[in-house]
C-alpha positions as CSV (number, residue, x, y, z in Angstrom):
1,X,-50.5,49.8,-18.0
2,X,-47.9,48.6,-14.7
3,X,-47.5,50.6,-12.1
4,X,-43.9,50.2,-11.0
5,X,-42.9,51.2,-7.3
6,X,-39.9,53.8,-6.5
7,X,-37.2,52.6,-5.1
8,X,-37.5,54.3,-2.1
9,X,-40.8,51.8,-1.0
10,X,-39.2,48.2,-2.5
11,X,-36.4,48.9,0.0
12,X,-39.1,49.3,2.8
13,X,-41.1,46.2,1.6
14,X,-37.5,43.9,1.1
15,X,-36.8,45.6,4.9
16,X,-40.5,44.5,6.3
17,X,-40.5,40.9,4.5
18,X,-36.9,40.3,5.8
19,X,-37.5,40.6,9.1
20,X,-40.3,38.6,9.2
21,X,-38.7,35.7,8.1
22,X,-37.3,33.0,10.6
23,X,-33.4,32.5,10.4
24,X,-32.4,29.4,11.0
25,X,-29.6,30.1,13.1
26,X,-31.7,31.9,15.6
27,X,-34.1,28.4,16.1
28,X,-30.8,26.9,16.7
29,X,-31.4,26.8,20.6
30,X,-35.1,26.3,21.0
31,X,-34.1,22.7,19.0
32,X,-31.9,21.5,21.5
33,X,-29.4,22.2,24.2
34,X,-25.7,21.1,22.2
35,X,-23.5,23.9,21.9
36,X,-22.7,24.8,18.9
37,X,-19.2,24.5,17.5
38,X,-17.2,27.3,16.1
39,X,-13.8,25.9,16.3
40,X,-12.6,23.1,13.9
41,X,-12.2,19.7,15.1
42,X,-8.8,19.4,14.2
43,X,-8.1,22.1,17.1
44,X,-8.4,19.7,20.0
45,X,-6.1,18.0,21.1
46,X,-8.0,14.3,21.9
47,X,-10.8,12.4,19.7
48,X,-14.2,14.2,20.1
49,X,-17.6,12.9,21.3
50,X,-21.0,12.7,19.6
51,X,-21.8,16.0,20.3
52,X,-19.1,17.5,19.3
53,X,-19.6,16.1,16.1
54,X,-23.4,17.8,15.9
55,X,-22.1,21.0,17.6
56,X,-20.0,20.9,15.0
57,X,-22.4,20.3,12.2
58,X,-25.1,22.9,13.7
59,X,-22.0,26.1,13.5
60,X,-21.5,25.2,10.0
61,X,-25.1,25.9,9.0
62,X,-23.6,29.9,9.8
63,X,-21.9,29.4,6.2
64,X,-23.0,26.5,4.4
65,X,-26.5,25.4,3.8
66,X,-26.1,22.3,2.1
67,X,-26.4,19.1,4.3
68,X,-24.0,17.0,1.8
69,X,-21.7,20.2,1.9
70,X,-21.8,19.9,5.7
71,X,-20.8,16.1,5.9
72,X,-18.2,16.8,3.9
73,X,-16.2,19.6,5.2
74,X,-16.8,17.6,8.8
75,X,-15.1,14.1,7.3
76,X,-12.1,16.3,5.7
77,X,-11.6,17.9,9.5
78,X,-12.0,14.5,11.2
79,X,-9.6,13.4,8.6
80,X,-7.0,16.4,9.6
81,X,-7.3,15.5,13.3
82,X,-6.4,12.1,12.9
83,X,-3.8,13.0,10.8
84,X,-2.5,15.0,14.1
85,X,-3.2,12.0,16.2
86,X,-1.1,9.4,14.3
87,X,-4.3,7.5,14.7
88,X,-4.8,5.1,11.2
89,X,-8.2,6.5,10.2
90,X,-11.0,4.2,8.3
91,X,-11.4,5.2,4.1
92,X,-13.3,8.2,3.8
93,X,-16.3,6.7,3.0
94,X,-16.9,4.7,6.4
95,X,-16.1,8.0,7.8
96,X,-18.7,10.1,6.2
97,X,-21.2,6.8,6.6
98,X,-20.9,7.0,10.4
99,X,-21.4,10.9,10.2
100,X,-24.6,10.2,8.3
101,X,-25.8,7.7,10.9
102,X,-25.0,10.2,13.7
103,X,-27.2,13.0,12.3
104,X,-29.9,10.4,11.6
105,X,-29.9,9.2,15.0
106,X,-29.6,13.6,16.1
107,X,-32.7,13.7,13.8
108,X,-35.1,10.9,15.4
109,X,-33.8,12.4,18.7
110,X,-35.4,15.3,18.1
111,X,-38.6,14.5,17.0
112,X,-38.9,11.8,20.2
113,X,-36.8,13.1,22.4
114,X,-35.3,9.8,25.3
115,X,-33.6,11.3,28.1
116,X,-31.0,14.1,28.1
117,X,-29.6,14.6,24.8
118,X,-26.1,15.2,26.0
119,X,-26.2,12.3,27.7
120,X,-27.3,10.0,24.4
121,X,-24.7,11.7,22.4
122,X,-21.8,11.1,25.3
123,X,-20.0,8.7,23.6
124,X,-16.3,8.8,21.8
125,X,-16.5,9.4,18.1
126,X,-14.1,6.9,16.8
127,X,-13.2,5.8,13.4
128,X,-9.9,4.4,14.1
129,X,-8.8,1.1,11.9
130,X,-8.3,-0.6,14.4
131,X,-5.8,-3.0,12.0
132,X,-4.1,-0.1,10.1
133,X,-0.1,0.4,10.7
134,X,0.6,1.7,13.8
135,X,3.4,4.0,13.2
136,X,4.9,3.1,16.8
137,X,4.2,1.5,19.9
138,X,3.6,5.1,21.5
139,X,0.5,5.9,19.3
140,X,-1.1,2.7,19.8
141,X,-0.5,3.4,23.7
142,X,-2.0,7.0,23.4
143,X,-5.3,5.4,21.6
144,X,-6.0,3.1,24.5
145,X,-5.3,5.7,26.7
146,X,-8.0,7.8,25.0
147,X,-10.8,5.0,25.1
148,X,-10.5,4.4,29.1
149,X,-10.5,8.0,29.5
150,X,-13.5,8.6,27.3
151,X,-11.4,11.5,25.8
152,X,-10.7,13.3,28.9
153,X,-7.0,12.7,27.9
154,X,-5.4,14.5,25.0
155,X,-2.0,16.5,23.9
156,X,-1.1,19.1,26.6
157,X,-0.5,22.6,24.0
158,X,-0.3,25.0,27.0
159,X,2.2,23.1,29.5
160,X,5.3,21.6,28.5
161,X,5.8,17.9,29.2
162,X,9.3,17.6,31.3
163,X,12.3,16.1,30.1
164,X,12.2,12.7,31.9
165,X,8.6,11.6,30.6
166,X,9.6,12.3,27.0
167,X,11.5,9.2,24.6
168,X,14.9,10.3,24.2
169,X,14.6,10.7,20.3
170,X,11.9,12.9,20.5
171,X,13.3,15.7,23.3
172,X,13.2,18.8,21.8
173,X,16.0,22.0,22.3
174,X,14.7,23.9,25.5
175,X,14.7,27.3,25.8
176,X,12.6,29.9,24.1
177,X,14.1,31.9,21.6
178,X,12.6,35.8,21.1
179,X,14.1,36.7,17.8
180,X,12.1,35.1,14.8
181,X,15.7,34.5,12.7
182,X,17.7,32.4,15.5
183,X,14.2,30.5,16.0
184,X,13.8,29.4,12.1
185,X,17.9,28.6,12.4
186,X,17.3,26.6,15.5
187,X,14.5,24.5,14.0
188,X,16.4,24.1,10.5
189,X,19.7,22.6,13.1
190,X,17.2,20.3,14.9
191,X,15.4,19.2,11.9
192,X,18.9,18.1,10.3
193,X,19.7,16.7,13.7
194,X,16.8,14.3,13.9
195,X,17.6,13.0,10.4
196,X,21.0,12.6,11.6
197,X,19.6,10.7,14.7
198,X,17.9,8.5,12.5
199,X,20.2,7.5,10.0
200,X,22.5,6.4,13.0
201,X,19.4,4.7,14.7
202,X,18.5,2.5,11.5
203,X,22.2,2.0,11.1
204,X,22.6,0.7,14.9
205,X,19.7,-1.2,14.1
206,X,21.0,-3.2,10.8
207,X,24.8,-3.5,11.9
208,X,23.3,-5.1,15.5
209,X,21.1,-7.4,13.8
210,X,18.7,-6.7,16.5
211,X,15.2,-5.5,16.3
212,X,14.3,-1.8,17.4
213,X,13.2,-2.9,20.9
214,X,16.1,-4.8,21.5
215,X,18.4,-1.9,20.2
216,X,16.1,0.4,22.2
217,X,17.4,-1.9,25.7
218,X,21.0,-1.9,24.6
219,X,21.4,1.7,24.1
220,X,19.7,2.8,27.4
221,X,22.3,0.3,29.1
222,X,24.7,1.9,27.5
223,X,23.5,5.7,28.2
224,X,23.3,4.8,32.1
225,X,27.4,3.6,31.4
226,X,28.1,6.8,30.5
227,X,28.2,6.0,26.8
228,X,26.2,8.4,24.8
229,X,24.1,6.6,22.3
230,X,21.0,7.5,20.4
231,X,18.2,5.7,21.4
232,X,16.0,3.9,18.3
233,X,12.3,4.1,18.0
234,X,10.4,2.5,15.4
235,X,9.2,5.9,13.8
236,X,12.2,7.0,13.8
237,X,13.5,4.0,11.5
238,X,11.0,4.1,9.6
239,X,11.3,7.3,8.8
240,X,15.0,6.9,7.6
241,X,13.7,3.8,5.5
242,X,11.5,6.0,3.6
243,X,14.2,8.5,3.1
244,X,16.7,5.9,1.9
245,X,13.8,4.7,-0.6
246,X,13.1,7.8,-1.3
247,X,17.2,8.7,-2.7
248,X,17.1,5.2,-4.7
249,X,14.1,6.0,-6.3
250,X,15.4,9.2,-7.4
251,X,18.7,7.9,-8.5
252,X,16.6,5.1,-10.4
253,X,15.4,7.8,-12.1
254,X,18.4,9.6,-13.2
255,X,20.1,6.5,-14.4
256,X,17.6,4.0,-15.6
257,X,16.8,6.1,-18.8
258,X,19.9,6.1,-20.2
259,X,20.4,2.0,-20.7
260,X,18.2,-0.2,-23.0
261,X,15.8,-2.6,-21.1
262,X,13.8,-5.5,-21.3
263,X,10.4,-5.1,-19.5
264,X,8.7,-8.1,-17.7
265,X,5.4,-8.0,-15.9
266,X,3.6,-11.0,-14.2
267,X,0.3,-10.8,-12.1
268,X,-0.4,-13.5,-9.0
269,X,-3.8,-12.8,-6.6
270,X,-2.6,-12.5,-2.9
271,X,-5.0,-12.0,-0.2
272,X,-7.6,-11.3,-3.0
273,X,-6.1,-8.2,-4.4
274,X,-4.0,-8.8,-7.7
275,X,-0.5,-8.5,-7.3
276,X,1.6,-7.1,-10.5
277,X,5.3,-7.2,-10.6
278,X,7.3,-4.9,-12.9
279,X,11.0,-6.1,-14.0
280,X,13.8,-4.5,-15.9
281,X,16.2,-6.7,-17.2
282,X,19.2,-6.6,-19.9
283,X,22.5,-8.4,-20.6
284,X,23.7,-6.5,-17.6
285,X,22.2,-6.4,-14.3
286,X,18.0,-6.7,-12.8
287,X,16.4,-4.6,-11.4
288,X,12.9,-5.0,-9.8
289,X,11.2,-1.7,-10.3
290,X,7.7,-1.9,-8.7
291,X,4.9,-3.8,-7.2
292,X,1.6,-3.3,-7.9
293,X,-1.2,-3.5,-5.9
294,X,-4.2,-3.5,-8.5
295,X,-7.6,-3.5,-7.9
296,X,-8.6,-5.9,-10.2
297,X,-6.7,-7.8,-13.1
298,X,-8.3,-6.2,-16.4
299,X,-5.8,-5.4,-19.1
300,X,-7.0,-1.6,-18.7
301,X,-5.9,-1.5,-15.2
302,X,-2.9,-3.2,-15.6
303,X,-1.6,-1.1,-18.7
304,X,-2.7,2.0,-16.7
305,X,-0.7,0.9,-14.1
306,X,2.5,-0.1,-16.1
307,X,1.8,2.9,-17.9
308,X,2.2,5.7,-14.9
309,X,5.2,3.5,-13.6
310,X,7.6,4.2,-17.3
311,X,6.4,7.8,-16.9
312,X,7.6,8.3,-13.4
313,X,10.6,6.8,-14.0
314,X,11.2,7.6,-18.0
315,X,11.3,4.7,-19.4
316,X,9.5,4.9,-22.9
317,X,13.0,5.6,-24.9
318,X,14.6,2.5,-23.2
319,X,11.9,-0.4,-23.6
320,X,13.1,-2.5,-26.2
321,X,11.3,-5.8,-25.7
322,X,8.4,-6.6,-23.1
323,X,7.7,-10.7,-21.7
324,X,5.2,-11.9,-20.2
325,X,2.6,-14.8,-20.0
326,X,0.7,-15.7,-22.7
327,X,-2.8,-15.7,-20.9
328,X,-5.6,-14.2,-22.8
329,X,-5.7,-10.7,-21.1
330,X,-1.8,-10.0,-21.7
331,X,-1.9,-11.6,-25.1
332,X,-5.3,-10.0,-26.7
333,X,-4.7,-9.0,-30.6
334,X,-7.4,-5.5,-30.1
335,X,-7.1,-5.2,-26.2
336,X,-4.9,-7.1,-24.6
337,X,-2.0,-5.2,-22.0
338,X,0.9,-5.6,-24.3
339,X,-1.0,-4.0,-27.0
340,X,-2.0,-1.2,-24.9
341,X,1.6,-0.8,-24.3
342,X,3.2,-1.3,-27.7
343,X,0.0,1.7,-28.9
344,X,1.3,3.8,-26.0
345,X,5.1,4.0,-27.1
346,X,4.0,4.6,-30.5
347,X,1.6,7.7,-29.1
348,X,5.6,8.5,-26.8
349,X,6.9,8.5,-30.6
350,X,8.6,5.5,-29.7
351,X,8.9,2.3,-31.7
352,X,6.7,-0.6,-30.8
353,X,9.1,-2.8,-28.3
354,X,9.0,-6.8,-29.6
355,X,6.8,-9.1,-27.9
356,X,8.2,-12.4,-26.9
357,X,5.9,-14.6,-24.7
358,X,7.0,-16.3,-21.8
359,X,8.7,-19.7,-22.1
360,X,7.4,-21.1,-19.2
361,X,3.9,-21.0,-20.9
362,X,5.0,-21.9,-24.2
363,X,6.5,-24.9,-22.9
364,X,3.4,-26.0,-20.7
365,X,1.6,-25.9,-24.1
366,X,4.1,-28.1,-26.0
367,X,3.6,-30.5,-23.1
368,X,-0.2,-30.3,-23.2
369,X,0.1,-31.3,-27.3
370,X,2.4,-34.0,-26.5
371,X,0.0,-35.8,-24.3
372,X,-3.4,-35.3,-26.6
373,X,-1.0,-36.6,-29.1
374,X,0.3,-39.8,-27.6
375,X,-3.2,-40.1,-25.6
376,X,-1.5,-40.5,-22.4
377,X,-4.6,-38.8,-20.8
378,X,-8.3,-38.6,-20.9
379,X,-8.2,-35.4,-18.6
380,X,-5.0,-33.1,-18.5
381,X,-3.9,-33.5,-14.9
382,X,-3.1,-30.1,-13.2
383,X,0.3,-28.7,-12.6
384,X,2.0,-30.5,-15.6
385,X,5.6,-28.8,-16.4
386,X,6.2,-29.3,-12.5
387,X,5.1,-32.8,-12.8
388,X,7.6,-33.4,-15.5
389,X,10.2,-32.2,-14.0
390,X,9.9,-34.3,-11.5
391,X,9.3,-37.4,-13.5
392,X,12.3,-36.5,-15.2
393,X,14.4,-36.2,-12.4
394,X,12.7,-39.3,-11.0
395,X,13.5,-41.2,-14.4
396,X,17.2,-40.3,-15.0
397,X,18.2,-41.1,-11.4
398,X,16.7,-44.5,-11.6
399,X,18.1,-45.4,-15.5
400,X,21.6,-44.6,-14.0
401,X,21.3,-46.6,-10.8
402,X,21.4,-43.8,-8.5
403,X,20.2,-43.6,-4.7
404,X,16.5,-42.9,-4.6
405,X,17.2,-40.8,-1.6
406,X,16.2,-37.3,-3.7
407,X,13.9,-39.3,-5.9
408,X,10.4,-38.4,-6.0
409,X,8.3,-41.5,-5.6
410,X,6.4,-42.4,-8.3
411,X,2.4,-42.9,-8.2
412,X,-0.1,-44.0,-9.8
413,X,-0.8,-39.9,-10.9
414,X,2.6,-39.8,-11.9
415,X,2.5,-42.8,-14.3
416,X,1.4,-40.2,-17.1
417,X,4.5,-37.9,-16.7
418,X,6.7,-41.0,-16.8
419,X,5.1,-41.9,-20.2
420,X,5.5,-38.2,-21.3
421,X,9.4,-38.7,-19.9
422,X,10.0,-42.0,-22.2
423,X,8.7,-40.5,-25.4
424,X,10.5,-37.3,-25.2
425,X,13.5,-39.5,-23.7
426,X,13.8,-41.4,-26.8
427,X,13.9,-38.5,-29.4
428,X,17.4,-37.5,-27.5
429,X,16.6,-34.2,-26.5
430,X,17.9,-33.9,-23.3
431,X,18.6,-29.4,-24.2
432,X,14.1,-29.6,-23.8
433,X,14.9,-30.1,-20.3
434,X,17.5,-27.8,-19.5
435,X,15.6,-25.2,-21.5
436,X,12.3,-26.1,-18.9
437,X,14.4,-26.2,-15.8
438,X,16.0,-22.8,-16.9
439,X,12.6,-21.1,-17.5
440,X,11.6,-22.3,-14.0
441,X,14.3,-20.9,-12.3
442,X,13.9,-17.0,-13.7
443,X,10.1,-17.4,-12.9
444,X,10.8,-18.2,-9.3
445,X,13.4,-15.2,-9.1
446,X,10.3,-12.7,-10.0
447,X,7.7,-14.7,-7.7
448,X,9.9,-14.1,-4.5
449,X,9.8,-10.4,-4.8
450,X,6.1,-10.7,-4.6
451,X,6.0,-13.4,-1.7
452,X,5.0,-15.9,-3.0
453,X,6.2,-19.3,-1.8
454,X,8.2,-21.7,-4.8
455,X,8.9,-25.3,-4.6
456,X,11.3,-26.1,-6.8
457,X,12.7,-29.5,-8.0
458,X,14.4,-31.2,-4.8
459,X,18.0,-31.0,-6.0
460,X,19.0,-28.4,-8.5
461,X,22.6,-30.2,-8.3
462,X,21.0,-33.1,-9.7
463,X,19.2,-31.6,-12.5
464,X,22.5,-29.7,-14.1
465,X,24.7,-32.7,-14.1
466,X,21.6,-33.8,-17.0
467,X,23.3,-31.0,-19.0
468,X,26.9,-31.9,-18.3
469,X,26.7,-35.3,-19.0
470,X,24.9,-34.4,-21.9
């Protein structure tokens, strides 16, 4: 039989064992001598030291237990402050890296101590990228400023700033205003104002061909004239850019949709990250919809990516054909990118858009054959439909006794081309070239939104009279 207690004595006993028990937040200052933080760090007004960061991380063992929990709610508040600070902040991952080698460093500290822990934790926590975009000139100033001052320097909240040490585009309306309603008017007015004052910065900017610094000088000559003229800064021009791309991209929304459309995509790697580049294209106009910056160049990631781009901008009703390259991870039968795509317009209810590969490639084959066929080559030399174009070029100007000032010279690497040149030369098929040269000039036009650097055939002059002649 159990003998059960009243209720009256487990309250005593739950009482008794409580009190016994050691809270951690009382041991708090026997363990060391950093004051513990309360406020958030995105409060202050400068970038925080080491112990800040552990003062910090000791007043949130009040609420949360969990070290992991801890670390994180401190990188999203480092994060926030930043943010504040203009400052470009490292990925979130460094961040909470550097936090974890902070308390480690805290920890060993503790169990030896070296010194006076204030003084070993005295220095600036920073996790600024260094090479991120600087939004201006200002912020970049501030940081440095911050860094010689070992955060002694921050924002002044309290005390207003007077008139003659702020930038002109940034001077706010003086005055304070008591009633709540004239305040919010006042701050809708100078809102609309400073987007005013940008659009005629970026506008000063563009018409004056002259870069914001320049603009900057001209317009503080002209404000000391008596002429009054906003001044540019570079936030504020970058601001209005990403308004203005802001309105195109919502009136490519509104109007793309309602035309049909033929859908390119080509990939190239630049500076190791793979580089996709959407197209629209009809009898019409072109328009160059996106770039994307992949992480890789699988077909999964590259139909994702092409797949969240016609959903933003509503494209799956007016798809009709896609073109691309013919490489193995476009071209797949089971799971190549265009037969991602064509499954995803069926799954939009959609009709499968037609495939046609890209000519460029198509051609470069053709070539290829033609070579193994007339064994011109042991080895198929690199670069080939560029080779033959110039061959060609080279070929024609000399069989018509032209100058050989825009004539490629031709080497002993060349000698296969020219071979390649006679054979085709002879069939009387002079439309093969036009056809190659044509191909080559709409794959430079989508290269050059990406970057990347084209040499084409030296005289484009040259190569069209083939087809007039002809």
């Amino acid at each position: 039989m159990s003998y059960k207690q009243s209720s009256l004595s487990v309250t005593k006993n739950k009482d008794k064992w409580s009190s016994n028990l050691k809270k951690f937040q009382n041991t708090l200052k026997r363990r060391n001598k950093i004051s513990i933080g309360i406020k958030h760090l995105y409060s202050h007004s400068r970038m925080p030291k080491e112990w800040m960061i552990i003062g910090r991380y000791l007043g949130l063992a009040s609420t949360e237990k969990s070290r992991l929990k801890r670390i994180t709610t401190l990188r999203q508040e480092i994060e926030q402050l930043w943010s504040l600070l203009n400052f470009p902040i490292l990925s979130l991952h460094s961040v909470g890296r550097k936090i974890e080698t902070l308390l480690k460093k805290y920890d060993t500290h503790l169990k030896k101590p070296v010194g006076d822990m204030r003084e070993q934790f005295d220095k600036l926590f920073d996790v600024t990228n260094k090479t991120g975009q600087w939004l201006c000139a200002e912020d970049k100033k501030f940081y440095q400023i911050q860094i010689q001052s070992r955060g002694k320097t921050g924002y002044a909240r309290t005390k207003n700033a007077s008139q003659s040490t702020i930038h002109p585009s940034k001077r706010k309306i003086a005055g304070k205003v008591n009633d709540k309603l004239e305040q919010k008017d006042r701050f809708e007015e100078s809102s609309n104002d400073s987007s005013d004052n940008e659009d005629s910065q970026i506008s000063l900017v563009q018409s004056g061909k002259l870069s914001v610094r320049r603009a900057a000088i001209v317009s503080t000559i002209l404000n000391k004239s008596g002429v009054k003229i906003t001044t540019p800064s570079q936030s504020g021009v970058y601001r209005a850019v990403y308004r203005e791309a802001n309105k195109v991209m919502k009136t490519l929304m509104n109007t793309l949709c309602n035309s049909s459309w033929c859908l390119h995509f080509d990939g190239k790697i630049i500076k190791k990250k793979e580089h996709q580049v959407v197209l629209l294209r009809n009898e019409v106009k072109e328009v160059r919809l996106a770039v994307l910056v992949l992480p890789d160049g699988k077909a999964t990631t590259i139909a994702s990516a092409i797949q969240k781009t016609l959903d933003d901008y509503n494209l799956w009703a007016a798809i009709k054909m896609i073109v691309s390259d013919t490489t193995n991870v476009n071209t797949g039968s089971k799971s190549g990118v265009v037969v991602r795509l064509q499954k995803l317009f069926v799954q939009h209810g959609e009709s499968a858009p037609v495939f046609i590969g890209c000519q460029h490639h198509i051609l470069d084959r053709v070539l290829r054959h033609l070579i193994l066929k007339h064994s011109l080559a042991s080895a198929m030399p690199d670069g080939i439909l560029e080779q033959f174009l110039h061959c060609w070029l080279s070929y024609y100007c000399l069989m018509n006794e032209r100058t050989f000032r825009n004539c490629v010279n031709l080497s002993v690497d060349n000698g296969v081309m020219l071979g390649l040149v006679i054979i085709i030369t002879e069939l009387n098929n002079m439309n093969f070239f036009y056809m190659l040269l044509m191909n080559i000039l709409r794959r430079c036009a989508v290269f050059k939104l990406i970057g990347l650097k084209v040499h084409l055939p030296y005289t484009l002059n040259a190569a069209m009279c083939v087809q007039k002649e002809q």
